[in-house]
N, C-alpha and C positions, 0 to 999 in steps of 0.2 A: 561430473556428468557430461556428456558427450553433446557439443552441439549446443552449446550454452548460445548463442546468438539467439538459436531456434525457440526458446523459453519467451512467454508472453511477461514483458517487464514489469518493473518496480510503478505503482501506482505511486506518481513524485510529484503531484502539482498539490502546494502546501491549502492547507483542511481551513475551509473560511467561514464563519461563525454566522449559522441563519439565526432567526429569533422567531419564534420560541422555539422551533422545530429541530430535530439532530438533523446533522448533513445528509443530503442526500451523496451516496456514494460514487456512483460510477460514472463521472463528469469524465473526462477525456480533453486534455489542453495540451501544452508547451511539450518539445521534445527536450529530452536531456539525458547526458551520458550519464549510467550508472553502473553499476554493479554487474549486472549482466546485460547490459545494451541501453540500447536508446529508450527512455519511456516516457507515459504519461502524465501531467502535474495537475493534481485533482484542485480545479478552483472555485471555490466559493465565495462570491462577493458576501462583504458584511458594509452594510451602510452606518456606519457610527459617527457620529456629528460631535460627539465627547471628548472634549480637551483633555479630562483629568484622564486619572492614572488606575480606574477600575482596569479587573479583568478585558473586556472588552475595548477599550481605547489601547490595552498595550495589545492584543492582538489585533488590531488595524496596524497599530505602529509597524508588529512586527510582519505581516504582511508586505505591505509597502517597505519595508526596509527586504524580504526576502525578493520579491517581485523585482526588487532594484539589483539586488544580486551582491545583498549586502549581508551575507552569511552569518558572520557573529555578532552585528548588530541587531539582527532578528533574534539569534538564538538568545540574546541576553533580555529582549522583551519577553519570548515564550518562557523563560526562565521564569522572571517577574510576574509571568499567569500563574504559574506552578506557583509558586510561595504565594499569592494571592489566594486562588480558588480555593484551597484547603478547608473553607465554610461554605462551600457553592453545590452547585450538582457535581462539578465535576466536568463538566460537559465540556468549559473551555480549558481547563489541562489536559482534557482527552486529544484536542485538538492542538495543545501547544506541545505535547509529550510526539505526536503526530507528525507533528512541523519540524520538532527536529529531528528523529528520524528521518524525514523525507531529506533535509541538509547533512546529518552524516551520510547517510548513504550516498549521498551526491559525490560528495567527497571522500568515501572508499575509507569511513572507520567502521567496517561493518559491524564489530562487535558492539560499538556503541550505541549504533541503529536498531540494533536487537533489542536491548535494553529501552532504547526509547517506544517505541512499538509495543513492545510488553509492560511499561506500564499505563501508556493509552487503556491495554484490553483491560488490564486490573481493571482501570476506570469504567469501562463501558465493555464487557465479554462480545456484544456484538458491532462492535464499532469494525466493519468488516475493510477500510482500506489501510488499517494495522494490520490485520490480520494476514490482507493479502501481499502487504510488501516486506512481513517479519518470512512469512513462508518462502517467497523468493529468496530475501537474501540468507536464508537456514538451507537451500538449498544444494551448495557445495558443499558445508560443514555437516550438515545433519539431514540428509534427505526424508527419512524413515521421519524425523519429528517438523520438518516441511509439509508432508503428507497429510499429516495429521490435521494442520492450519488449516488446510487447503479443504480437509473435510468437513473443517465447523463450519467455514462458508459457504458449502454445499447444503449445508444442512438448513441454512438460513437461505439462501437462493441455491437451489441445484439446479438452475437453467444459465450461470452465469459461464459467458464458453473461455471466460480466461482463466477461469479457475480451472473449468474441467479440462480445458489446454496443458495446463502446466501439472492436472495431477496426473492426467493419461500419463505424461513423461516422464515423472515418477514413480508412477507403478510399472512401469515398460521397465524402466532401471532397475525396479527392485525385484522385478520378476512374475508380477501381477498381470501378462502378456493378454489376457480376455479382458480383464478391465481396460486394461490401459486402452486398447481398442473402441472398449463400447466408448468410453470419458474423451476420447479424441473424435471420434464419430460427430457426438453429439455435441461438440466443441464447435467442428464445422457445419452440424446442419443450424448452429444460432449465430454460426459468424463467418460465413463461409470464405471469407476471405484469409482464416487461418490454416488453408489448406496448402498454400505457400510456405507453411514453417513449419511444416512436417520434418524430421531428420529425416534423410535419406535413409541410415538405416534404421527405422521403424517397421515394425510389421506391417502387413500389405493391410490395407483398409478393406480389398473388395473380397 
């Protein structure tokens, strides 16, 4: 796809464990290279005071070991959720499947990112900052099935303008020329500062 800078990035700030409540999604933090440019690292404080080694103590751990920039020392905690949570809701391997994701993608294994992402959704179908950084990075290999992502989280928020940013761009590519329009429209009339990462050649808005 043409103009890959111009794409609203990978949602990268690692998924941090409220109680009792699911994450709230669309925090906005740290900048970092990824995949298709510089992005966002969704950050959720969890306050855990627990020495042992439950679900939740290793996702502090692994937090603070990610926040430190200590890659596969975090991944081998979010690991350790994952073989943990297996009797749980689910909710902190949603977030540890999430975390890593957000570290391969950091690091350009995107195939692996894929995978992690997807089985977040297995966990949680609406866990929507999986959803929005498996769409991204699906975006050069598989546009047509990026689309698709980009439209469960419409379906769940259709006023969110990074989603409808990056699917106008997708349907402009695939040939969906009206949509792509309306979905970019309405991307800047919620964020209108997305009106700078217009491609050039995009059809004319007025």
């Amino acid at each position: 796809m043409a103009n890959h800078e111009k794409v609203t990035d990978v949602t990268s700030e690692p998924a941090k464990v409220k109680k009792p409540s699911r994450l709230k999604w669309w925090l906005i933090g740290l900048a970092v290279v990824v995949v298709l440019g510089g992005g966002a690292v969704v950050l959720v404080a969890v306050h855990i005071h627990s020495t042992n080694n439950s679900p939740k103590a290793l996702m502090q751990k692994g937090l603070l070991a990610q926040e430190n920039g200590d890659n596969t020392q975090a991944a081998s905690y979010y690991n350790q959720v994952i073989a943990q949570d297996t009797a749980n809701t689910g909710e902190f391997a949603t977030y540890a499947y999430y975390n890593l994701g957000v570290i391969n993608t950091s690091e350009g294994n995107t195939a692996v990112a894929i995978g992690d992402y997807t089985n977040a959704i297995q966990l949680d179908a609406k866990y929507l900052p999986a959803l929005f950084n498996l769409a991204v990075v699906e975006t050069t290999s598989d546009p047509t099935l990026a689309l698709t992502d980009y439209d469960k989280i419409l379906a769940i928020k259709p006023n969110d303008p990074n989603t409808l940013f990056n699917a106008g761009l997708l349907n402009n590519q695939l040939g969906n020329v009206a949509l792509a329009k309306k979905e970019v429209k309405l991307a800047i009339k919620f964020n209108p500062s997305l009106a700078t990462r217009v491609p050039t050649n995009f059809p004319s808005l007025k």
